[in-house]
N, C-alpha and C positions, 0 to 999 in steps of 0.2 A: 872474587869468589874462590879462586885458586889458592888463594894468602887464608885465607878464611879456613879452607878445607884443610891444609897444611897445618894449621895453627889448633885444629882440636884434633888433629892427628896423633898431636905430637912431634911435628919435623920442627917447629921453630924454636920451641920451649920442652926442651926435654925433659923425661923424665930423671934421667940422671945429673942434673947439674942439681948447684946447688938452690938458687935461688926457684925452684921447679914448686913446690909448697906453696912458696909467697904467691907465686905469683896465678897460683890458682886461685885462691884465698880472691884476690885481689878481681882474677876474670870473672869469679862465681859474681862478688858483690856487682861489679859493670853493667854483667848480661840482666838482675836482677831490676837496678836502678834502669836498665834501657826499657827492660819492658816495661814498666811503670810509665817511664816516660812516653810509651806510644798508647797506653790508656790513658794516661790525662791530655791526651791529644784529640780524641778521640770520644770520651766521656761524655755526660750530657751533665752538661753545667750553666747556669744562666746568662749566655752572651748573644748581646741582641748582634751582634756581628758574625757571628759563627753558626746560622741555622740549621746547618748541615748534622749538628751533637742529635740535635732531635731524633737522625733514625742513627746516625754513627754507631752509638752507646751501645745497641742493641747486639755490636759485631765487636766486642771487647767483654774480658772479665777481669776478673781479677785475682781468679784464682783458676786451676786448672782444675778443682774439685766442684765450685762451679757452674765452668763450662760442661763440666759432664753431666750435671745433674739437670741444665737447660736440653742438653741435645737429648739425653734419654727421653723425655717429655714430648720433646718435640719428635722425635721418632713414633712416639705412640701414635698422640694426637693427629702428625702432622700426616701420616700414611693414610687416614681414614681421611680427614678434610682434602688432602691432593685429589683424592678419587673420587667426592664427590662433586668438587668444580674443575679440575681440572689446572696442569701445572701453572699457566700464566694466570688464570682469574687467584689459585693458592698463592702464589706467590706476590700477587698486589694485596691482598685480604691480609697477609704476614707484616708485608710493607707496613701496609697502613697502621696493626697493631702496635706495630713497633714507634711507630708515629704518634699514634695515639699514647700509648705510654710514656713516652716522654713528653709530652703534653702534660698530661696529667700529674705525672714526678714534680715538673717543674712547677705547677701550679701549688702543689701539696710541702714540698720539702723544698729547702733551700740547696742542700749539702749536693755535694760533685756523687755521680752513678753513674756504673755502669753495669751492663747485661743484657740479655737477651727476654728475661722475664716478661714484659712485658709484648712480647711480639709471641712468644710460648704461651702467654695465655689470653692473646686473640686464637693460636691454633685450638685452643682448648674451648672457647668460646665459640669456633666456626661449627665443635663436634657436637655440640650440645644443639645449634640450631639448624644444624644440616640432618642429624639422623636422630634428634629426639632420646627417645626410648625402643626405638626402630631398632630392632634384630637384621644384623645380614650376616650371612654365610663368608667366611674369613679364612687366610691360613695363617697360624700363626706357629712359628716352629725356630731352630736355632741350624747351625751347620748338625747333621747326622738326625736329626729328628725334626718332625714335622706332626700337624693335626688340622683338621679343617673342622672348627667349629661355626655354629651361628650364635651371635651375640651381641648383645648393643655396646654397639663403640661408648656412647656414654658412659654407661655403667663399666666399663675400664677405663677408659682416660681420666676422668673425674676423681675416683679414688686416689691413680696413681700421681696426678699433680696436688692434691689435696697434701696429701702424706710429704710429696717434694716442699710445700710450700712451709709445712712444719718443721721439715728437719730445716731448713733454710733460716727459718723464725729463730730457732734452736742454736744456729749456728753462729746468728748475728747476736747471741745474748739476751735475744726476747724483744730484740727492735723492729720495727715492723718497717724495714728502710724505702722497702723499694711496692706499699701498699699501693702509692700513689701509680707506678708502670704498670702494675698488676691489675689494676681495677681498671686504668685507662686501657689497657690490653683489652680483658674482657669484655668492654663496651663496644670500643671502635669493633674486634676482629668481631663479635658478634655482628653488629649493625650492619657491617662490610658482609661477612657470608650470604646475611637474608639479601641485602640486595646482590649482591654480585650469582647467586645460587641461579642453575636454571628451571627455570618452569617450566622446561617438555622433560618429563617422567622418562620419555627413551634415549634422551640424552647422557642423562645420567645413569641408565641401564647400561647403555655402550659403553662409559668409563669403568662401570664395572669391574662388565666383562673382560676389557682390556688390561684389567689391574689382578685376573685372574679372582675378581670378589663379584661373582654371578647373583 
């Protein structure tokens, strides 16, 4: 770690020597090829030896634009379904989306993925059947400003992955790659919410409350 921190400092490979160009040229291409190399590790690909890709895939991308555009989604979505099961029932209902998507990928498409899509839209699916068309009272704000509106979490998550799901389409050239994690997303984190959801109405009042969404 020490050799490591030294070496993008600057202390081993100076900026003043001469071969300092090369051999950036050269670290850029390495770190590029290594991360590749720990997405096809990782990937969800057809090996009846490696069952583990199935939720793997879901914790890799392949691009850092992406990964941004999974977590934004998941930030929307994933605030409103946390609250209303609560962190460990949200986080198996994710699990399992993620699960289910690569289920489904594999079934549909042959070709190596990765991402998160799939397990983003079980969260997207948890919000459609945990609050419906249901208005609740929310803050939503940034650093220096804030507002406390009521408004149904579907009618904002839904647009905003709809919109994600297009520039995505857009971005792969109009391939629809990754329809098959997206649709198994949606079914499994669906299915997984209705059952996992609690049935005492004060239960879910309490999470609310405690998430500051009365």
């Amino acid at each position: 770690a020490a050799f490591q921190r030294a070496l993008r400092d600057g202390d081993i490979v100076r900026s003043d020597e001469l071969v300092h160009q090369q051999w950036q040229r050269e670290r850029t291409r390495f770190e590029a090829q290594w991360q590749s190399a720990i997405v096809q590790l990782f990937q969800l690909e057809r090996r009846g030896d490696e069952p583990w890709r199935l939720l793997t895939h879901a914790f890799v991308h392949p691009s850092a634009a992406f990964l941004f555009g999974n977590l934004l989604v998941l930030l929307l979505a994933g605030t409103f379904a946390e609250v209303a099961l609560g962190r460990a029932r949200f986080l198996l209902a994710y699990l399992l989306g993620a699960l289910g998507g690569g289920v489904f990928q594999l079934a549909a498409f042959a070709l190596p993925w990765s991402g998160a899509g799939g397990a983003v839209a079980g969260a997207v699916a948890m919000v459609i059947v945990l609050f419906g068309l249901r208005r609740v009272p929310t803050l939503i704000g940034v650093p220096g400003w804030a507002r406390s509106l009521t408004l149904s979490p579907t009618a904002l998550v839904v647009p905003g992955w709809v919109a994600h799901e297009g520039l995505q389409v857009l971005a792969a050239g109009g391939e629809p790659g990754a329809l098959g994690a997206h649709v198994g997303g949606l079914v499994v984190g669906g299915l997984a919410a209705w059952l996992l959801r609690w049935r005492d109405p004060r239960r879910e009042a309490r999470l609310q409350k405690a998430a500051q969404l009365p």
